[in-house]
C-alpha positions as CSV (number, residue, x, y, z in Angstrom):
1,X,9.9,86.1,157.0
2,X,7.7,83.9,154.9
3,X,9.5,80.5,156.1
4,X,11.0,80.2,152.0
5,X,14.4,77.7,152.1
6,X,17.1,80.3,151.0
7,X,15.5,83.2,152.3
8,X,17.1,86.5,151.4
9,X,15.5,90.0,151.9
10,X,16.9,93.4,150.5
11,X,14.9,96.3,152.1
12,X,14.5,99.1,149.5
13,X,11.9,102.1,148.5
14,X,8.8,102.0,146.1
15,X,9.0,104.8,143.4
16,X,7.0,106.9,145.9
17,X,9.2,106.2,148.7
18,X,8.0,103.9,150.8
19,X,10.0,101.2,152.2
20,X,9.1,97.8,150.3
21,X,11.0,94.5,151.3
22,X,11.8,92.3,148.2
23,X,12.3,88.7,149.1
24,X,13.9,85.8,147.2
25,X,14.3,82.2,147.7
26,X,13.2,78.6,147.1
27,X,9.0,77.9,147.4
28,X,6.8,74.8,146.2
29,X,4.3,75.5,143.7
30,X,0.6,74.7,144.1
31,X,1.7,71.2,142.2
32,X,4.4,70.8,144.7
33,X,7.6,71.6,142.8
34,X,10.5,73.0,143.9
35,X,10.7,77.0,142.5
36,X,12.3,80.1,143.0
37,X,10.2,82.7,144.3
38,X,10.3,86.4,144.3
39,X,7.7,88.5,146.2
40,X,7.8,92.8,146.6
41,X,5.7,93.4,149.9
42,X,5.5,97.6,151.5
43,X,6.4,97.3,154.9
44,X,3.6,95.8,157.1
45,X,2.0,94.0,154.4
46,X,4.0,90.5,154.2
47,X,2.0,88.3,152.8
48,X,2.7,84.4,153.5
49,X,0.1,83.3,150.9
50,X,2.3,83.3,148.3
51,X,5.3,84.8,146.1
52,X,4.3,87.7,143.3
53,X,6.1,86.0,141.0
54,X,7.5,82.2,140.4
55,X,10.5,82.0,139.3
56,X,11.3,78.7,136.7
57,X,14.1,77.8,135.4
58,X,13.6,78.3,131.8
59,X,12.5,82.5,132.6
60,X,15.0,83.0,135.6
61,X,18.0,83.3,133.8
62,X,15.8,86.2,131.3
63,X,14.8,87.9,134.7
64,X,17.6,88.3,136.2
65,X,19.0,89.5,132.1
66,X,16.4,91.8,132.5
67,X,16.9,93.3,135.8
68,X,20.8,93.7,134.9
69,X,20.1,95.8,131.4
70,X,17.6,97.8,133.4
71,X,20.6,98.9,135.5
72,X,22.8,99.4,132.5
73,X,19.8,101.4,130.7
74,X,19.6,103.8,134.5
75,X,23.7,104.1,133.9
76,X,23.6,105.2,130.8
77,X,20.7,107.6,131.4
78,X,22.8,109.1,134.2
79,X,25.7,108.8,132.0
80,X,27.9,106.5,133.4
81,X,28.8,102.9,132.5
């Protein structure tokens, strides 16, 4: 646990198969603000020092976009959807 507000893990596998632990929630950036974080850590190597990625509001929204038409792009590839 990195002590985020909102913490949520999903525990999933790297492309090679190791187990990785991709963490969301709510973080303060080095200015103090309030942001969403998102951090992808293999197991044994959480790191409390900071998120991999901040998450604002203005880029969230196209993350999340992104993430969703990556699905739909694996779905068609496998030929469903």
């Amino acid at each position: 646990m990195r002590g985020w507000r909102k913490e949520r893990v999903l525990w999933t596998a790297d492309t090679a198969g190791r187990p990785v632990a991709v963490t969301t929630g709510l973080t303060v950036d080095r200015h103090g603000d309030d942001v969403g974080g998102l951090a992808i850590n293999a197991l044994g190597q959480v790191s409390e020092v900071g998120p991999s990625a901040v998450l604002m509001l203005d880029s969230g929204a196209e993350l999340v976009s992104n993430l969703r038409l990556s699905l739909t792009d694996l779905l068609d590839l496998r030929g469903g959807a």
